[in-house]
Biopython code that builds the backbone (N, CA, C, O; Angstrom):
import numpy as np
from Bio.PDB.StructureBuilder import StructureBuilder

atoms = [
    (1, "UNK", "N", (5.650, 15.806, 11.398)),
    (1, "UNK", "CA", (5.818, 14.534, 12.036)),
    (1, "UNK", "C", (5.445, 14.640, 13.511)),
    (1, "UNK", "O", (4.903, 13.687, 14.071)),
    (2, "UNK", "N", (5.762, 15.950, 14.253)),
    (2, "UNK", "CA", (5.618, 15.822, 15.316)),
    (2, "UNK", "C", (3.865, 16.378, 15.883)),
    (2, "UNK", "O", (3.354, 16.489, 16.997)),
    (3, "UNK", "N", (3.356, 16.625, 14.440)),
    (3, "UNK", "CA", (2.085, 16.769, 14.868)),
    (3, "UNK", "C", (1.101, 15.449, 14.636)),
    (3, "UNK", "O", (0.148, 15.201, 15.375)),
    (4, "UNK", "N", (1.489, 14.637, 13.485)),
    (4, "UNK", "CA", (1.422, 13.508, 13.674)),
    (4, "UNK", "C", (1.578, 12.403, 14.898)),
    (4, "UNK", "O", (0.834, 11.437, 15.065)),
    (5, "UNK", "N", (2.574, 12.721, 15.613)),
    (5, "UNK", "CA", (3.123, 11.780, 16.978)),
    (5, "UNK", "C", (1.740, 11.990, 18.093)),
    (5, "UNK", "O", (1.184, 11.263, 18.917)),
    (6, "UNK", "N", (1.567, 13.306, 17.636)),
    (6, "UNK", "CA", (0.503, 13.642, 18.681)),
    (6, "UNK", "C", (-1.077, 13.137, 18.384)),
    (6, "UNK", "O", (-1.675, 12.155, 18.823)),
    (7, "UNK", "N", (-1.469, 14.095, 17.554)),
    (7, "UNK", "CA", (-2.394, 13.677, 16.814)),
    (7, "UNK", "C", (-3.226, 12.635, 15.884)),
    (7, "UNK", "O", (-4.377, 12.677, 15.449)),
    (8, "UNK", "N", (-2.289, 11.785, 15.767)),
    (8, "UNK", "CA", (-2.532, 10.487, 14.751)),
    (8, "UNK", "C", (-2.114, 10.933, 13.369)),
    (8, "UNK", "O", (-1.926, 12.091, 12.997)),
    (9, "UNK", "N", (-1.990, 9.695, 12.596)),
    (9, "UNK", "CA", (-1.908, 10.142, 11.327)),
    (9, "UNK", "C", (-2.982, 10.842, 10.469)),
    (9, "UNK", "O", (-4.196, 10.826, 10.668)),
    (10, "UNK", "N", (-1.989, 11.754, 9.007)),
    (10, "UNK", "CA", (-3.509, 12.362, 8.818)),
    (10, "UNK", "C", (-3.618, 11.869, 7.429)),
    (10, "UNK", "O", (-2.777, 11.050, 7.060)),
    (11, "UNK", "N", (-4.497, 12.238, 6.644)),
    (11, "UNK", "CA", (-4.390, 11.445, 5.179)),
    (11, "UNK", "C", (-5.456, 10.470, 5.004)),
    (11, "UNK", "O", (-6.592, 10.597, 5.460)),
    (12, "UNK", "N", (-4.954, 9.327, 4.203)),
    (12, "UNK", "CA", (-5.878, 8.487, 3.357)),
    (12, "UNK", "C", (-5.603, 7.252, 4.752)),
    (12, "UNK", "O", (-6.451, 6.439, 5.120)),
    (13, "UNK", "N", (-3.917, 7.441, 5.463)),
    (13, "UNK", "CA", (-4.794, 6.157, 6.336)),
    (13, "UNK", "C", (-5.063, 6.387, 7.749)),
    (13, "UNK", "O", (-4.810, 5.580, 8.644)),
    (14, "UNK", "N", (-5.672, 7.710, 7.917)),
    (14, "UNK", "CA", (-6.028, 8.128, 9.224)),
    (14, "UNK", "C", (-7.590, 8.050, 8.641)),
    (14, "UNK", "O", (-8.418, 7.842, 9.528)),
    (15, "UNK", "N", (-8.098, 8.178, 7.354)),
    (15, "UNK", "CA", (-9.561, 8.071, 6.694)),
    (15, "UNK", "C", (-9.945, 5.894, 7.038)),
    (15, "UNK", "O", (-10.809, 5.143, 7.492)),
    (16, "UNK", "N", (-8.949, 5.881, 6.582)),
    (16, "UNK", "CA", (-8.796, 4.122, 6.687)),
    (16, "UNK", "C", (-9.097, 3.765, 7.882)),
    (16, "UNK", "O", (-10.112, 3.069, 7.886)),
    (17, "UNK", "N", (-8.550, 3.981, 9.139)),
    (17, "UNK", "CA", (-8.739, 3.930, 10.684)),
    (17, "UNK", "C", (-10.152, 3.959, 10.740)),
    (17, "UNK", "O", (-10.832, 2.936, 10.819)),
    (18, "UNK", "N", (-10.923, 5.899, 10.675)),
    (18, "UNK", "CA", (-11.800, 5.992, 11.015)),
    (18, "UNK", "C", (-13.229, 5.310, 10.370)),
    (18, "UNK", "O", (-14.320, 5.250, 10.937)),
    (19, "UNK", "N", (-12.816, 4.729, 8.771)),
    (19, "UNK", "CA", (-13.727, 3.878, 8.735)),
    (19, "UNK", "C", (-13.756, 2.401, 9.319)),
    (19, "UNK", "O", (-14.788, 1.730, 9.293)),
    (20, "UNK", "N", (-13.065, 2.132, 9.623)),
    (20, "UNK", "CA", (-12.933, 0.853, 9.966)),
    (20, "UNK", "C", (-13.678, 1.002, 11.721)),
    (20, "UNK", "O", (-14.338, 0.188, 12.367)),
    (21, "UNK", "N", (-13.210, 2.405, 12.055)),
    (21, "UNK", "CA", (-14.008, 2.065, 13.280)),
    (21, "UNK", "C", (-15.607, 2.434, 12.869)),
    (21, "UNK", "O", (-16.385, 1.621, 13.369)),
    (22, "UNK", "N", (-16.003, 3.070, 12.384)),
    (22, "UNK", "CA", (-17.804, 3.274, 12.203)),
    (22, "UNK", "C", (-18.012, 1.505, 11.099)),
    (22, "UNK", "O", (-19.073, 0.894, 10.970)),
    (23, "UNK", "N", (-16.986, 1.203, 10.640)),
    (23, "UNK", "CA", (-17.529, -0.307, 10.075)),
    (23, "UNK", "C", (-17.615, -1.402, 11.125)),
    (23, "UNK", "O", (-18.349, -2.323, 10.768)),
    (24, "UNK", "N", (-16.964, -1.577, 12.540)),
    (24, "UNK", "CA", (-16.903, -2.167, 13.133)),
    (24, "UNK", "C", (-18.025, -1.801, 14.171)),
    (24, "UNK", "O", (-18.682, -2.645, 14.780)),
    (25, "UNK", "N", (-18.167, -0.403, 14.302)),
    (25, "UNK", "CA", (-19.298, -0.394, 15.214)),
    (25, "UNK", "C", (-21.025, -0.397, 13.975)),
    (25, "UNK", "O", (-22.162, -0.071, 14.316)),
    (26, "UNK", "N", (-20.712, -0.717, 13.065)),
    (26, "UNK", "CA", (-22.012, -1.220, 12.353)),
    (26, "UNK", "C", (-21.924, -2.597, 12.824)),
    (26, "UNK", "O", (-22.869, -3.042, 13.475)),
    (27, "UNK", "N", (-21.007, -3.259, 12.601)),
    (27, "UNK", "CA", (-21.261, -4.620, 12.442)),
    (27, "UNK", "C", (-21.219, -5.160, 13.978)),
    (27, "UNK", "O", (-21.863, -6.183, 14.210)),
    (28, "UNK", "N", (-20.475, -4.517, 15.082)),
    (28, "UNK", "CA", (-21.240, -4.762, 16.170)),
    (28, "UNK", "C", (-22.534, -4.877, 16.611)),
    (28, "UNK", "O", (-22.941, -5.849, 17.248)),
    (29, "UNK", "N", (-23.270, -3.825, 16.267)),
    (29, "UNK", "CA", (-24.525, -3.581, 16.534)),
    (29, "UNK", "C", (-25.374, -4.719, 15.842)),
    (29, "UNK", "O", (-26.207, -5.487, 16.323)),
    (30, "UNK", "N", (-24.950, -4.596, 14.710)),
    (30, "UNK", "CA", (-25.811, -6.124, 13.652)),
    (30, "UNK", "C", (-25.701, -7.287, 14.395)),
    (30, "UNK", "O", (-26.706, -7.971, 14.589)),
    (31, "UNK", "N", (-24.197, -7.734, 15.013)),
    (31, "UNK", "CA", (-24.249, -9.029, 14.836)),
    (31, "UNK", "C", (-24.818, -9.932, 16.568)),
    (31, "UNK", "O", (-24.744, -9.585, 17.746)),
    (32, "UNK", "N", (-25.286, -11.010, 15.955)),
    (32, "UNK", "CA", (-26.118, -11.578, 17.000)),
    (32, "UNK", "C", (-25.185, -12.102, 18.125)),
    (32, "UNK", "O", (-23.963, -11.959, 18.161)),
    (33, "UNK", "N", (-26.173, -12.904, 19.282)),
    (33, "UNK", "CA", (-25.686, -13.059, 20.519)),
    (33, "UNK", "C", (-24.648, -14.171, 20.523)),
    (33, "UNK", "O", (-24.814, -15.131, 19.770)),
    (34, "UNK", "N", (-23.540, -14.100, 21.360)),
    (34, "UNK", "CA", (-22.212, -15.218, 20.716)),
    (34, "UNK", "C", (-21.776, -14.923, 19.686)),
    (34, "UNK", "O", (-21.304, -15.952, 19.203)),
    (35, "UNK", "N", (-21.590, -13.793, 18.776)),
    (35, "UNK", "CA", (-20.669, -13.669, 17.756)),
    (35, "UNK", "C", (-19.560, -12.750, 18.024)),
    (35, "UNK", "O", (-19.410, -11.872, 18.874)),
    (36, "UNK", "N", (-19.023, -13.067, 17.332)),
    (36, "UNK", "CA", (-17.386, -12.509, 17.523)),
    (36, "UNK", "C", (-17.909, -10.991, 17.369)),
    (36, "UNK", "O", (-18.943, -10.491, 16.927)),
    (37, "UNK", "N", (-16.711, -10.486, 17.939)),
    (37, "UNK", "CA", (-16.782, -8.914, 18.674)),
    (37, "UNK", "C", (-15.936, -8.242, 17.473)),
    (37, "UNK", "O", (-14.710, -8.254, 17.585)),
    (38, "UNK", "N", (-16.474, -7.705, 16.427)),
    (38, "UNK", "CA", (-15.342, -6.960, 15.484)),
    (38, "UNK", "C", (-14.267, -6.106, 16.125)),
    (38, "UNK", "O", (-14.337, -5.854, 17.328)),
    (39, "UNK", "N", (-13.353, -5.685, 15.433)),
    (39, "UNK", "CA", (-12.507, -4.995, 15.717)),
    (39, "UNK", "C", (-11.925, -3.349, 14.242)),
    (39, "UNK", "O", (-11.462, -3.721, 13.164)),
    (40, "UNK", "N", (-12.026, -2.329, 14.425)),
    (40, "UNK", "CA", (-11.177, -2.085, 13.882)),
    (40, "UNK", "C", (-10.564, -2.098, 12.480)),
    (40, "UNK", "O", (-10.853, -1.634, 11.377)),
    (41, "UNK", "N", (-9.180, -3.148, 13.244)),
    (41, "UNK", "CA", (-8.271, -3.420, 12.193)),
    (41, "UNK", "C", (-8.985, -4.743, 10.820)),
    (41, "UNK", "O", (-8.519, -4.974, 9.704)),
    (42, "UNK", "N", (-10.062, -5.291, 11.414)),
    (42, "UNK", "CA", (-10.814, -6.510, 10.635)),
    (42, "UNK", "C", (-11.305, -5.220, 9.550)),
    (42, "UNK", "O", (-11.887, -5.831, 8.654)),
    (43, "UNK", "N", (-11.334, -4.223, 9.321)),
    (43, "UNK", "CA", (-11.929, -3.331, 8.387)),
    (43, "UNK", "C", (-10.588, -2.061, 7.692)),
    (43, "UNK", "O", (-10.788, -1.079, 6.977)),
    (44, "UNK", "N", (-9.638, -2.446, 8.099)),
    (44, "UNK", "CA", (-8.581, -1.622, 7.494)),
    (44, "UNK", "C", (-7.729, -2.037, 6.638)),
    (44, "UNK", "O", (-6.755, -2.722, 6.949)),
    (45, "UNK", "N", (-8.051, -1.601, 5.256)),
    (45, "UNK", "CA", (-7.262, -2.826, 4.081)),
    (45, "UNK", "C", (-5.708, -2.678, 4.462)),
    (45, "UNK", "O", (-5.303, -1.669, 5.039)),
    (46, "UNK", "N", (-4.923, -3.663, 4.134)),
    (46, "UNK", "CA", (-3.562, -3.705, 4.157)),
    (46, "UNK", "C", (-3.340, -3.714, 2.201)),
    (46, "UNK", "O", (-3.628, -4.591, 1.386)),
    (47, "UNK", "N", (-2.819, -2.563, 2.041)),
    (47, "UNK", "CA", (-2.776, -1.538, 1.004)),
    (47, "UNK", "C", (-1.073, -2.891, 0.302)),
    (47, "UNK", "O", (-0.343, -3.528, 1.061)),
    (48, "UNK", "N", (-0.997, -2.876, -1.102)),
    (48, "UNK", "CA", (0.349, -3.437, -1.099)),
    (48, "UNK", "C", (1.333, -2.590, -0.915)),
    (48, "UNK", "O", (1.039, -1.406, -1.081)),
    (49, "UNK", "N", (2.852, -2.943, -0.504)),
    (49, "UNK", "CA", (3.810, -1.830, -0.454)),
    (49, "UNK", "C", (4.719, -2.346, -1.303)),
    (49, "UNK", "O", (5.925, -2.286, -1.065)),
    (50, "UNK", "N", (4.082, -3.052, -2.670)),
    (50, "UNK", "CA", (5.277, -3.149, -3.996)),
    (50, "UNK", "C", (6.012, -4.189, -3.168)),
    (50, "UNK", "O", (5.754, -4.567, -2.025)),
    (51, "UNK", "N", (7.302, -4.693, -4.260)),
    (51, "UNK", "CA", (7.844, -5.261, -3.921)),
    (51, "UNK", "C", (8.590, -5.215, -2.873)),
    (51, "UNK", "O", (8.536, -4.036, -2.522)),
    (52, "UNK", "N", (9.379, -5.883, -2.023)),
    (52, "UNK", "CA", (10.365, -5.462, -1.137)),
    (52, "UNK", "C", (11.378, -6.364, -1.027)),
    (52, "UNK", "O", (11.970, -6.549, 0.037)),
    (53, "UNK", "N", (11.726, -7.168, -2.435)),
    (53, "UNK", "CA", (12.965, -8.037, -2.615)),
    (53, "UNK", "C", (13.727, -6.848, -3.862)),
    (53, "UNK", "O", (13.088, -6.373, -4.801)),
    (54, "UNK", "N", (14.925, -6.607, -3.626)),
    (54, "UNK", "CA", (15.477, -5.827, -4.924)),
    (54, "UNK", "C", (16.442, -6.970, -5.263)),
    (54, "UNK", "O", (16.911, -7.871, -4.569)),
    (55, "UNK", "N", (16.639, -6.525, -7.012)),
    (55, "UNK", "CA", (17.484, -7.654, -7.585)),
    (55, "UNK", "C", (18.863, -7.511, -7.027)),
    (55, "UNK", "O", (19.255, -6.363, -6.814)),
    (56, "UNK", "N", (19.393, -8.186, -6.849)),
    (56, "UNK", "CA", (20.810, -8.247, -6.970)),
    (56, "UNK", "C", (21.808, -7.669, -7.079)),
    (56, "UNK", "O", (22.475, -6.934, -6.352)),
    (57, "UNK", "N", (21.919, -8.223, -8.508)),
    (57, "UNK", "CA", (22.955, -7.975, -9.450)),
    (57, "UNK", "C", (22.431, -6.686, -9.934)),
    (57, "UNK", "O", (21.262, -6.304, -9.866)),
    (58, "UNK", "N", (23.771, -5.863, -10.590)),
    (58, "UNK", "CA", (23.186, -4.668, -11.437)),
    (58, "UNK", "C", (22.499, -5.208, -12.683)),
    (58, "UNK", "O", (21.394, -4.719, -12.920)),
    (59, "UNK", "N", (22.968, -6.142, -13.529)),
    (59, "UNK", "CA", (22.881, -6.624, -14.801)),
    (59, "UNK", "C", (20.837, -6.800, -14.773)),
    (59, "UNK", "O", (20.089, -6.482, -15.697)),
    (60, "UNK", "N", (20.392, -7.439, -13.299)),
    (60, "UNK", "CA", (18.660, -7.871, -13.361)),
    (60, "UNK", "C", (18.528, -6.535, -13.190)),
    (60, "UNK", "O", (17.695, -6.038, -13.947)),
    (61, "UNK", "N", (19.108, -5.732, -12.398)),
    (61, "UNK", "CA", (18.563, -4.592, -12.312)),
    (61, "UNK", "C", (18.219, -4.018, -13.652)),
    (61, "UNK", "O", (17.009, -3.990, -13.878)),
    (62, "UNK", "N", (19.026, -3.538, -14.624)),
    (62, "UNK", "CA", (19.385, -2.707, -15.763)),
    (62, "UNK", "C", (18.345, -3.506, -16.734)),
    (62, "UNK", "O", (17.405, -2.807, -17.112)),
    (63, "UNK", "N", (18.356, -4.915, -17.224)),
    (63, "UNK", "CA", (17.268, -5.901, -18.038)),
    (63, "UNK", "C", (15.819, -5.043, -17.396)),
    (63, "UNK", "O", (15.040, -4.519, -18.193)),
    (64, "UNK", "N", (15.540, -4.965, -15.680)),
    (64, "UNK", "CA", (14.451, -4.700, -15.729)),
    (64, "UNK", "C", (13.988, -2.971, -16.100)),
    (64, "UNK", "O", (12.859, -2.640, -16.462)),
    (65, "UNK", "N", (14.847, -2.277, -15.957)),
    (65, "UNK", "CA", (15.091, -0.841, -16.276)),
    (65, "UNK", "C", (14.173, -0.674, -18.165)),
    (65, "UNK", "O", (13.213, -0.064, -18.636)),
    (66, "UNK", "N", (15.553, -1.930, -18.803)),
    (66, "UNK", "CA", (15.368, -1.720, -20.004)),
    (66, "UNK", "C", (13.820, -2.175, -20.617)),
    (66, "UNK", "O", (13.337, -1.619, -21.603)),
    (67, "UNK", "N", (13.004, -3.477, -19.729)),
    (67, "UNK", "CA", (12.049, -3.862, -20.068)),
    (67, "UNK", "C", (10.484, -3.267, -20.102)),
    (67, "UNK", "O", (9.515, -3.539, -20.811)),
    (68, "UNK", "N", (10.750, -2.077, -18.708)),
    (68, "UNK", "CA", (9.912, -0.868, -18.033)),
    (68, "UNK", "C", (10.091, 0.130, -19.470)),
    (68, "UNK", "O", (9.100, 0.619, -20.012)),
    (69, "UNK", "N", (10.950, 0.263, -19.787)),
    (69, "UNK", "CA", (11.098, 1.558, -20.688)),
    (69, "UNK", "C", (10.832, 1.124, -21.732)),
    (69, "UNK", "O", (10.149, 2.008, -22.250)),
    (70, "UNK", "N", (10.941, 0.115, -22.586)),
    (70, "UNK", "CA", (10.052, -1.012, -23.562)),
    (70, "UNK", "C", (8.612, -0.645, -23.762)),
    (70, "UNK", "O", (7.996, 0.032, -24.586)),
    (71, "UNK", "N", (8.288, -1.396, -22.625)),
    (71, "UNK", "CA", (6.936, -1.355, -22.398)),
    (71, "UNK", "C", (6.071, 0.194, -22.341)),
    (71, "UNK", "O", (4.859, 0.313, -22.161)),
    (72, "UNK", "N", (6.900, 1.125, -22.514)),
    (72, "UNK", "CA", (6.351, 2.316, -21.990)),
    (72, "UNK", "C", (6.843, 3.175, -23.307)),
    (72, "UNK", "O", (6.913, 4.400, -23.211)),
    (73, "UNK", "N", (7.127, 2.618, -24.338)),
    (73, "UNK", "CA", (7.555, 2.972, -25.109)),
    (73, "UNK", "C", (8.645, 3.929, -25.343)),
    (73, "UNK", "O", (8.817, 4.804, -26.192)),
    (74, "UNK", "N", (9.404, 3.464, -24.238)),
    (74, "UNK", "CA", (10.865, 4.589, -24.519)),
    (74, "UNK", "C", (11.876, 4.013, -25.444)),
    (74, "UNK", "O", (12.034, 2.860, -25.845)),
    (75, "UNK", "N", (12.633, 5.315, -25.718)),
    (75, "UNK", "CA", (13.873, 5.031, -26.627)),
    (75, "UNK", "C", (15.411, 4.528, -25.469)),
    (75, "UNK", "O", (15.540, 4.798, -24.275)),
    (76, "UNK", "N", (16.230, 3.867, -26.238)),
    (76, "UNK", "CA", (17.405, 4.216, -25.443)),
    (76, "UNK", "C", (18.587, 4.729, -26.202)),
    (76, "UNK", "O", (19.192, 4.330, -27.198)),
    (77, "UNK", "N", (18.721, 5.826, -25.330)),
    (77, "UNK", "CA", (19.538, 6.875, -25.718)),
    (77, "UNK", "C", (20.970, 6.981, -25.471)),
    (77, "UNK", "O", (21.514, 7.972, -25.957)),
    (78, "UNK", "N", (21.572, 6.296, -24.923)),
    (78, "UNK", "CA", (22.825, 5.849, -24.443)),
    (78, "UNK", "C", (23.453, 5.607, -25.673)),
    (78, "UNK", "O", (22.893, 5.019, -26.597)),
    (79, "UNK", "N", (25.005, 6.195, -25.730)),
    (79, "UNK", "CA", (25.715, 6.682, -27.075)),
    (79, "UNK", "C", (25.642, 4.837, -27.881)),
    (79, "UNK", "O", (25.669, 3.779, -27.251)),
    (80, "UNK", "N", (25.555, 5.003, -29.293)),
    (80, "UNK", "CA", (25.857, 4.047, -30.001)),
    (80, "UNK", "C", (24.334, 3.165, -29.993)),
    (80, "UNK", "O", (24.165, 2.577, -31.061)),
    (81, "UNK", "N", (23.292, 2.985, -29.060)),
    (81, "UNK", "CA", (22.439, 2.132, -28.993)),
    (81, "UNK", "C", (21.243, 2.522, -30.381)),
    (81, "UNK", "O", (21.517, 3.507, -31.066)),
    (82, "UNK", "N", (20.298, 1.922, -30.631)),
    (82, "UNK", "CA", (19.474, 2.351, -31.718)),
    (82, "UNK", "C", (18.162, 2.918, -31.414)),
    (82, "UNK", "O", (17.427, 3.297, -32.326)),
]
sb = StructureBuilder()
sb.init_structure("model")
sb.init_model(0)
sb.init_chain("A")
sb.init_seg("    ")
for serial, (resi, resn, name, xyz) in enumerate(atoms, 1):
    if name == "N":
        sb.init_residue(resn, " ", resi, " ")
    sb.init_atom(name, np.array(xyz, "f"), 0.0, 1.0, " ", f" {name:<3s}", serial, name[0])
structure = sb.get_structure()
């Protein structure tokens, strides 16, 4: 982390950064006189980060537990169930 603080991030979105800057200095160079000045961040996808509402209740929780493991073809194994 603390080589990170220094250095920038490293990985897939320190790769993300540096294209966005060689995409922005392409499209600088391309674009004609009076056009907007790219930037950057206009070339750095915003990746999803999943949901970020959690259910509630335990009960939506556990339905969605049971519906994931459904779909994925699991058993449930919890005493007495089939």
């Amino acid at each position: 982390m603390a080589y990170e603080h220094v250095a920038g991030p490293l990985g897939p979105e320190r790769q993300d950064v540096l294209h966005g800057i060689l995409a922005a200095t392409i499209a600088n160079a391309a674009r004609g006189k009076g056009g907007r000045r790219a930037e950057p961040k206009d070339f750095v996808p915003t990746w999803d980060q999943g949901a970020k509402r959690q259910p509630g209740d335990w009960r939506q929780m556990l339905a969605q537990v049971k519906a994931m493991n459904a779909r994925l073809g699991g058993a449930d194994l919890r005493e007495g169930r089939p």
